[in-house]
Short mmCIF file of the C-alpha atoms (twelve columns), coordinates in Angstrom:
data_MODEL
# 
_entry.id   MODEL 
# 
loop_
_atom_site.group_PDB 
_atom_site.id 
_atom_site.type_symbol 
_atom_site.label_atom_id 
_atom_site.label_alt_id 
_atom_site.label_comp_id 
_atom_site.label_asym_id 
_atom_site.label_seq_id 
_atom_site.Cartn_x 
_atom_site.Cartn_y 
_atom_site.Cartn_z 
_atom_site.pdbx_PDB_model_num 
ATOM 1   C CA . UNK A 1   -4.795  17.954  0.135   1 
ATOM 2   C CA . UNK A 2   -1.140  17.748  0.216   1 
ATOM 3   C CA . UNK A 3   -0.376  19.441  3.102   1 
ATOM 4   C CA . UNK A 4   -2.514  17.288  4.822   1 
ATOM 5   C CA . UNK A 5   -1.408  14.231  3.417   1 
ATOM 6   C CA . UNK A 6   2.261   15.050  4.292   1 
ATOM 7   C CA . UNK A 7   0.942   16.267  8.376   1 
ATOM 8   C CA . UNK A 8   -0.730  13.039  8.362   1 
ATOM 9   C CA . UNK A 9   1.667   10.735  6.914   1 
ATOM 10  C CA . UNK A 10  5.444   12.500  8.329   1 
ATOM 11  C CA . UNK A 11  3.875   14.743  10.931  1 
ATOM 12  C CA . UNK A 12  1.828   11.483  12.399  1 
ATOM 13  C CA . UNK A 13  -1.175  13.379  12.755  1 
ATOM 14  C CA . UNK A 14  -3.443  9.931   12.657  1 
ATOM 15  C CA . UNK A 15  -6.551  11.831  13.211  1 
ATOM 16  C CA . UNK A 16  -6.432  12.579  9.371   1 
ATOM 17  C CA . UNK A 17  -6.661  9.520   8.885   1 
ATOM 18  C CA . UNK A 18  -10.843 10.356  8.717   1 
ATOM 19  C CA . UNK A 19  -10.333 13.002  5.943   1 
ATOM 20  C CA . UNK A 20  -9.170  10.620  3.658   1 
ATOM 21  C CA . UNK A 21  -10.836 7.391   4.837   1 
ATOM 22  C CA . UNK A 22  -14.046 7.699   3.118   1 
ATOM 23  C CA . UNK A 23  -12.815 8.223   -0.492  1 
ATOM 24  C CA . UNK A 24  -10.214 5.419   -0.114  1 
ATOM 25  C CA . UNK A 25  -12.855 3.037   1.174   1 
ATOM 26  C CA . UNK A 26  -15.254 4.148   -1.454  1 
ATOM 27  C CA . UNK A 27  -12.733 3.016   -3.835  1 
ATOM 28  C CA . UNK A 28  -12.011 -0.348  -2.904  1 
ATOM 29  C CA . UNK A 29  -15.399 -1.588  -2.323  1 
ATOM 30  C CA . UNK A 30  -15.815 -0.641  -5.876  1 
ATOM 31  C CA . UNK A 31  -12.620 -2.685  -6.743  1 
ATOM 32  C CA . UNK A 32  -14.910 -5.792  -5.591  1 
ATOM 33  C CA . UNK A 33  -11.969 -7.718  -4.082  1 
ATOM 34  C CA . UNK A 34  -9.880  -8.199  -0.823  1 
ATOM 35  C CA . UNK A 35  -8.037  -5.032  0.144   1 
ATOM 36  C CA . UNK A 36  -4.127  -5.576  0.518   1 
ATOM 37  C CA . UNK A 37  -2.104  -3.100  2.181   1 
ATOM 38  C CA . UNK A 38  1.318   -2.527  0.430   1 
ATOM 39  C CA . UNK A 39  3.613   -2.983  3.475   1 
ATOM 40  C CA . UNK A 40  5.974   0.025   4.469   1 
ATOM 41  C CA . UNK A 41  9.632   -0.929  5.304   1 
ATOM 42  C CA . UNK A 42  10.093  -2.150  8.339   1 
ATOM 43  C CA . UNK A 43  13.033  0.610   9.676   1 
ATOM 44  C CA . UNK A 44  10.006  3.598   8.499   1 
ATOM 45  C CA . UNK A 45  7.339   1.684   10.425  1 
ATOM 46  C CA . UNK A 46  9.548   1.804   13.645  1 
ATOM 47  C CA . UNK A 47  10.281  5.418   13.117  1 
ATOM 48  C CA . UNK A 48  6.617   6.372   12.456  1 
ATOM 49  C CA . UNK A 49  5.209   4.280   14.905  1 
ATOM 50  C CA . UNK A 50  1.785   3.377   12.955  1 
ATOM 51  C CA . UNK A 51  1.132   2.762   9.011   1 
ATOM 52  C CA . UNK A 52  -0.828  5.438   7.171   1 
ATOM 53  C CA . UNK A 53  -2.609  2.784   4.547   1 
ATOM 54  C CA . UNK A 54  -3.507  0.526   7.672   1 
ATOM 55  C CA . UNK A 55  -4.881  3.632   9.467   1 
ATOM 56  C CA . UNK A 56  -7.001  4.720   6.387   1 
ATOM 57  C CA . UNK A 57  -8.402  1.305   6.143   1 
ATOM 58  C CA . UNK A 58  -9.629  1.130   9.386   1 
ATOM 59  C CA . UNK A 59  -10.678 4.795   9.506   1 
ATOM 60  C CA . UNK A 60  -12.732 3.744   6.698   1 
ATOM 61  C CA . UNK A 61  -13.820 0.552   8.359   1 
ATOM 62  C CA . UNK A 62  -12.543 -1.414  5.481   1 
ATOM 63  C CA . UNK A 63  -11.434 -5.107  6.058   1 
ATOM 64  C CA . UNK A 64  -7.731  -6.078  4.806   1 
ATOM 65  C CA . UNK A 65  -5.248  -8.564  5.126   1 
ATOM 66  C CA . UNK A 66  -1.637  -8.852  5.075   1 
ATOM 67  C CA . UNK A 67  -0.185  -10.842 2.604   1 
ATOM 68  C CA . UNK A 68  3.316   -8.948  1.644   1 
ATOM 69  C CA . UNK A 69  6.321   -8.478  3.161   1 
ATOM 70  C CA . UNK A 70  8.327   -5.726  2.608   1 
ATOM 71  C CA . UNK A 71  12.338  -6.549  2.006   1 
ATOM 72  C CA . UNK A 72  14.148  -3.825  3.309   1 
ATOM 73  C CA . UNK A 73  15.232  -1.861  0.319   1 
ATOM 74  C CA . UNK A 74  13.790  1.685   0.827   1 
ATOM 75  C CA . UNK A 75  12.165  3.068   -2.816  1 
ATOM 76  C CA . UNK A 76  12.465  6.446   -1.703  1 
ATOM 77  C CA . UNK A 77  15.786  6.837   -1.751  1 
ATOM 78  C CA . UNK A 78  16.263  5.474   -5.227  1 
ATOM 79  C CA . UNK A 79  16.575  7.027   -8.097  1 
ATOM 80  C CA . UNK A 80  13.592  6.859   -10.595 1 
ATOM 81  C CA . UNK A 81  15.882  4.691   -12.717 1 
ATOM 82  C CA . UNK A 82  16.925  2.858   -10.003 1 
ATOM 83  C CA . UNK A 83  13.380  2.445   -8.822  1 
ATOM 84  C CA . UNK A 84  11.842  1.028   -12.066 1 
ATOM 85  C CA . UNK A 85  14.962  -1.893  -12.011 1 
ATOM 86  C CA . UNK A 86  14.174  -3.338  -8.782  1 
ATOM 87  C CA . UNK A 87  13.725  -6.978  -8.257  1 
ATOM 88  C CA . UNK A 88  11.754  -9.187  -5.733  1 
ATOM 89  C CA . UNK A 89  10.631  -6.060  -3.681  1 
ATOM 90  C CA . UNK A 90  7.856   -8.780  -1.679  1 
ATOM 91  C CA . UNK A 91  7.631   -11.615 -0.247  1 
ATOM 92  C CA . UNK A 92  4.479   -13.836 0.778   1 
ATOM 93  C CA . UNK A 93  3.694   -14.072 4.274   1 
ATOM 94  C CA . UNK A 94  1.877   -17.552 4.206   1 
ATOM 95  C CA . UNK A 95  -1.148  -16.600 4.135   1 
ATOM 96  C CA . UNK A 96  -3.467  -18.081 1.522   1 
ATOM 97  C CA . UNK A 97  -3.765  -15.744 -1.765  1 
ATOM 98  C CA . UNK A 98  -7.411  -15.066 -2.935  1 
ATOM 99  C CA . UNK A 99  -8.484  -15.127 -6.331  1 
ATOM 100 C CA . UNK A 100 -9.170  -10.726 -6.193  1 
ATOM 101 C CA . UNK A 101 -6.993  -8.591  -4.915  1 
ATOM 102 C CA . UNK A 102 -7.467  -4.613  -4.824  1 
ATOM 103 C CA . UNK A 103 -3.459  -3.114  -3.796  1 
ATOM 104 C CA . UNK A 104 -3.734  -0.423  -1.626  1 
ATOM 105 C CA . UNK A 105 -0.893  2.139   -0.887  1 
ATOM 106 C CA . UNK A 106 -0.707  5.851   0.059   1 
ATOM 107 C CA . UNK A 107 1.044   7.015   -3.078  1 
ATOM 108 C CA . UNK A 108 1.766   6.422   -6.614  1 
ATOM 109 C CA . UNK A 109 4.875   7.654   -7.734  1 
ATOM 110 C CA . UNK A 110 6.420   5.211   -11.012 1 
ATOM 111 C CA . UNK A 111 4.017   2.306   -10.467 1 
ATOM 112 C CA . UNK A 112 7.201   -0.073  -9.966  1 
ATOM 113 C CA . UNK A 113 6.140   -1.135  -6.069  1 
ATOM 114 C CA . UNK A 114 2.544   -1.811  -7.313  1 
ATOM 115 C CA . UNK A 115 3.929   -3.613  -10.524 1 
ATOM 116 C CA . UNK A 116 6.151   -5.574  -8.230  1 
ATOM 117 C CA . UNK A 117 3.390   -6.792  -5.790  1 
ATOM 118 C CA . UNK A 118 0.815   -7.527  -8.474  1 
ATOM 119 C CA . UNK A 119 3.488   -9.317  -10.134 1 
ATOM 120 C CA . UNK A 120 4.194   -12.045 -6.943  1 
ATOM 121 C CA . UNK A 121 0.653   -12.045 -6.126  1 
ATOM 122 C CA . UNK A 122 -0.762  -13.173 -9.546  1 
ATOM 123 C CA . UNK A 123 2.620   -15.884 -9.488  1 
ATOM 124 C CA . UNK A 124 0.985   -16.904 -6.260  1 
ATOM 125 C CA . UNK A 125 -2.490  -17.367 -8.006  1 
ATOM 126 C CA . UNK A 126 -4.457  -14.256 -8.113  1 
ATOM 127 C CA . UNK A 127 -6.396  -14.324 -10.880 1 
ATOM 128 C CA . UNK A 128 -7.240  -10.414 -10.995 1 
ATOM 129 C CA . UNK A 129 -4.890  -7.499  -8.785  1 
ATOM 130 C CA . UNK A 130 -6.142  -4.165  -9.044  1 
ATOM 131 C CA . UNK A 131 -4.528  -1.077  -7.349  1 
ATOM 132 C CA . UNK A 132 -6.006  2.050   -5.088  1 
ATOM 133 C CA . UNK A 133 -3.283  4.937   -4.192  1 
ATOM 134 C CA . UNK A 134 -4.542  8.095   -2.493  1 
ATOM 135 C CA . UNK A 135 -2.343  10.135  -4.277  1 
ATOM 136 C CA . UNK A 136 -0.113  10.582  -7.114  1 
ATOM 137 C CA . UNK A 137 2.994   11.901  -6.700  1 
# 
């Protein structure tokens, strides 16, 4: 699974996308709530030309919207001290904030970029934020 996680996601093999579409999907609709994609840093989406979590969700044929913005620190770089100490990570994009909200990211490594986002989402009235990572790292 990791092997083809890290062809998929660094080797941009976006055909994988299928292999792990169906569990991800499987595991939102259960969440019950509007699937947001945790945004990747701008300078990594440029260099990989397509996001992994956006690919999965539509592999899966799974609705989302985007709701974050990403500020341009990168997390994996950081130390896992320096990781769990980071501030205002997000920012809204406008768009209207429903009520349920299901996270969605590729990997779970501290929790700190979930945390983070759940934290400005519920600020901007979510009521409930859940979280769905494909794997744990």
């Amino acid at each position: 699974m990791k092997e083809y996680f890290h062809q998929f996601k660094f080797l941009q093999d976006v055909v994988l996308a299928e292999v792990f579409a169906d569990e991800l999907a499987k595991a939102v609709r259960k969440a019950g709530a509007i699937a947001v994609p945790i945004p990747m840093n701008g300078e990594k989406l440029r260099r990989r030309t397509f996001s992994q979590v956006d690919s999965m969700l539509d592999a899966g044929k799974v609705g989302y919207i985007h709701l974050l913005q990403k500020n341009e620190e990168v997390q994996g770089e950081k130390t896992k001290e320096e990781r769990m100490a980071t501030r205002g990570l997000f920012m809204l994009k406008g768009n209207p904030v429903p009520k349920n909200i299901v996270l969605v990211d590729d990997m779970y490594t501290t929790g700190t970029t979930l945390r983070l986002a759940a934290k400005l989402l519920k600020e901007s009235g979510a009521e409930t934020v859940s979280f769905v990572a494909l794997i744990r790292a």
